[in-house]
MDAnalysis code that builds the backbone (N, CA, C; Angstrom):
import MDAnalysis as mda
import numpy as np

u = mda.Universe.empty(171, n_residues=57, atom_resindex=np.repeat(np.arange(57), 3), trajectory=True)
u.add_TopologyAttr("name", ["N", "CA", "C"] * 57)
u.add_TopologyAttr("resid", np.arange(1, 58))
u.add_TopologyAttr("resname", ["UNK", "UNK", "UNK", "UNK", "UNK", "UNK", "UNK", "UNK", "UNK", "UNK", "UNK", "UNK", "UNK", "UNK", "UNK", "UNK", "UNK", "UNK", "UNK", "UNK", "UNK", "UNK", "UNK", "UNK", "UNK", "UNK", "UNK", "UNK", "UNK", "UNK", "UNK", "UNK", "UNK", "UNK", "UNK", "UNK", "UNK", "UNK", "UNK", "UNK", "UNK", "UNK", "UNK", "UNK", "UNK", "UNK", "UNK", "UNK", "UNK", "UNK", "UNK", "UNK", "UNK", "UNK", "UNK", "UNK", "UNK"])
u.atoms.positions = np.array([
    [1.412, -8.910, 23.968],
    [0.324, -8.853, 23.029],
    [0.921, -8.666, 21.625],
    [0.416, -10.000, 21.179],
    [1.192, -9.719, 19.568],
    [0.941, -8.093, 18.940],
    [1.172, -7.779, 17.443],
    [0.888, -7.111, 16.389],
    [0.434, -7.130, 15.463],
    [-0.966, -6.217, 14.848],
    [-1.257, -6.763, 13.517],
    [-1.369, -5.328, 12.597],
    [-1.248, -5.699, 11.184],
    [-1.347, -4.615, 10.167],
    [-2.680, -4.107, 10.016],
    [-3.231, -3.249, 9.979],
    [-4.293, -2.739, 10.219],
    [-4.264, -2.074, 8.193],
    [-5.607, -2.109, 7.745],
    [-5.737, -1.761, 6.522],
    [-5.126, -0.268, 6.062],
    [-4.549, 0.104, 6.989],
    [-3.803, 1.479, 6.250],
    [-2.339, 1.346, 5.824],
    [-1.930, -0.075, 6.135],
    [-0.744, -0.826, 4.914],
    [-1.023, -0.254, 3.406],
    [0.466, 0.106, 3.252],
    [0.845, 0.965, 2.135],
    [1.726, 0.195, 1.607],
    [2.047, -1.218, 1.828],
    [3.331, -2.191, 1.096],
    [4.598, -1.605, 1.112],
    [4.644, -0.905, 1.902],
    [6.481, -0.147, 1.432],
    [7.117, -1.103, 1.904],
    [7.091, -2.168, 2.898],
    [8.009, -2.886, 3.151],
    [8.995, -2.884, 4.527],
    [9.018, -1.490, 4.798],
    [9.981, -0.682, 5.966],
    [9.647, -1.893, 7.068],
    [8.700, -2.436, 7.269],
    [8.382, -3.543, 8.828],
    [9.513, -4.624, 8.477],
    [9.534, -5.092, 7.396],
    [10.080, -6.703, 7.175],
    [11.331, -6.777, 7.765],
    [12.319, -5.856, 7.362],
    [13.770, -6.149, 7.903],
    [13.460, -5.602, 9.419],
    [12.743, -5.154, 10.081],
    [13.046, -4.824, 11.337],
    [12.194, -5.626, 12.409],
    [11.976, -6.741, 11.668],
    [11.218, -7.784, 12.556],
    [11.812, -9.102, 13.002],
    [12.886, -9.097, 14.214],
    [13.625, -9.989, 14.714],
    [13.259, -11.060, 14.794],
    [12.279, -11.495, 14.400],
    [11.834, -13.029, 14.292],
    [10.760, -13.499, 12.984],
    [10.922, -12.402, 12.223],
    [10.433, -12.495, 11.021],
    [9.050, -13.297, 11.165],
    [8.398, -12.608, 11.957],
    [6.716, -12.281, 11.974],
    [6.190, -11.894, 10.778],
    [6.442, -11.577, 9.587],
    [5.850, -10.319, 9.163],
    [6.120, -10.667, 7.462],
    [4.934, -11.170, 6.946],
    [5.189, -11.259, 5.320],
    [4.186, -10.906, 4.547],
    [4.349, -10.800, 3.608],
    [3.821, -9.808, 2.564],
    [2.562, -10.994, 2.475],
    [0.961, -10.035, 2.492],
    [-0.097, -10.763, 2.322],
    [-0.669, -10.115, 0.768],
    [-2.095, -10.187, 0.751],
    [-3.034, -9.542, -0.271],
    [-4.015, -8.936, 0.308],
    [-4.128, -7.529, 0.533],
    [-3.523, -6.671, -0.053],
    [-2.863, -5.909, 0.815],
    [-2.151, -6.678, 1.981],
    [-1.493, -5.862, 2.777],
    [-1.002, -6.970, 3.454],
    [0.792, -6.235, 4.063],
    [1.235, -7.146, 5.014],
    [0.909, -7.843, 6.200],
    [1.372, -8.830, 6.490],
    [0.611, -9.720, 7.971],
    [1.200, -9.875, 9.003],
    [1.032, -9.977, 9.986],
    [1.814, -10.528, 11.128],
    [1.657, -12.049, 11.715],
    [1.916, -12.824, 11.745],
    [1.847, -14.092, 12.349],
    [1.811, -14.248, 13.821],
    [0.639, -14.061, 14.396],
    [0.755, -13.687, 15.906],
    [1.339, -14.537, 17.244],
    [1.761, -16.402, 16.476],
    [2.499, -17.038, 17.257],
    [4.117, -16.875, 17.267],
    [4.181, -15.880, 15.904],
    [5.718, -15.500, 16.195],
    [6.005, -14.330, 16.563],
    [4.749, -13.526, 16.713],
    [5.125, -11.666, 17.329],
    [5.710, -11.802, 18.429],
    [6.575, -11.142, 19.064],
    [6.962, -10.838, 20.493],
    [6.635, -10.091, 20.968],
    [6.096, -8.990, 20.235],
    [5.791, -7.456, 20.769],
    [6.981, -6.647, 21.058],
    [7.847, -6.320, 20.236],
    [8.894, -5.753, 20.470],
    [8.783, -4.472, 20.252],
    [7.813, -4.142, 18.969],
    [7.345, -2.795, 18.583],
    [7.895, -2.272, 17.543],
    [9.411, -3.337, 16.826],
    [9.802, -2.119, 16.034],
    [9.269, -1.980, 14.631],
    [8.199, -2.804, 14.354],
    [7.641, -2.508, 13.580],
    [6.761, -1.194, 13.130],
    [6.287, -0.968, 14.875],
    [5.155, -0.048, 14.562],
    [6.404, 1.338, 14.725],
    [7.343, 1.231, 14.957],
    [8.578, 2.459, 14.998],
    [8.484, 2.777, 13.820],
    [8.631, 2.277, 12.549],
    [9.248, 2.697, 11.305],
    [8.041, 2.616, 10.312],
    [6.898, 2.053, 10.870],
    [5.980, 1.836, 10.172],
    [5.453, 3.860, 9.739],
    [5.678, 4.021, 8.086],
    [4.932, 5.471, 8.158],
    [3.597, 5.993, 7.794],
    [2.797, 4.982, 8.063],
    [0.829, 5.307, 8.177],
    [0.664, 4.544, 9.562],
    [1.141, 4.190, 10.367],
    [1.126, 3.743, 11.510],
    [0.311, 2.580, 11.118],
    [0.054, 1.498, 10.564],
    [-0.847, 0.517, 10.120],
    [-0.445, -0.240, 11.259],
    [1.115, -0.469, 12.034],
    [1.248, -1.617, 13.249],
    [0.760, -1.352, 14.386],
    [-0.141, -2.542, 14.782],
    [-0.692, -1.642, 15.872],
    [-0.968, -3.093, 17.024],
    [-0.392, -2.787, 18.055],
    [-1.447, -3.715, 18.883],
    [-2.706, -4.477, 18.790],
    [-3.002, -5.733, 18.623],
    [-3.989, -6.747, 18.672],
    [-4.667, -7.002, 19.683],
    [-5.626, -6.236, 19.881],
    [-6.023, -5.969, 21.480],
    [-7.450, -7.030, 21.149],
])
């Protein structure tokens, strides 16, 4: 199950480098996930610090 940014994106950025397939780019007004390239690996929502990554249920 992919990942998506949920509106408590704070732009710090911390997701981008830790996204092994570079899912993950800067939107308006918050970052995005591209859900045909998520894998669900999670380490986004690891380092993420408002927890905004969250499962796309």
């Amino acid at each position: 199950m992919p990942h998506k940014i949920t509106d408590e994106c704070i732009l710090c950025g911390a997701c981008l480098p830790e996204c092994p397939e570079e899912a993950i780019s800067e939107g308006d007004p918050k970052y995005i996930i591209d859900p045909k390239k998520c894998t669900d690996c999670g380490n986004c929502a690891e380092v993420c610090p408002t927890d905004a990554c969250v499962p796309d249920e």
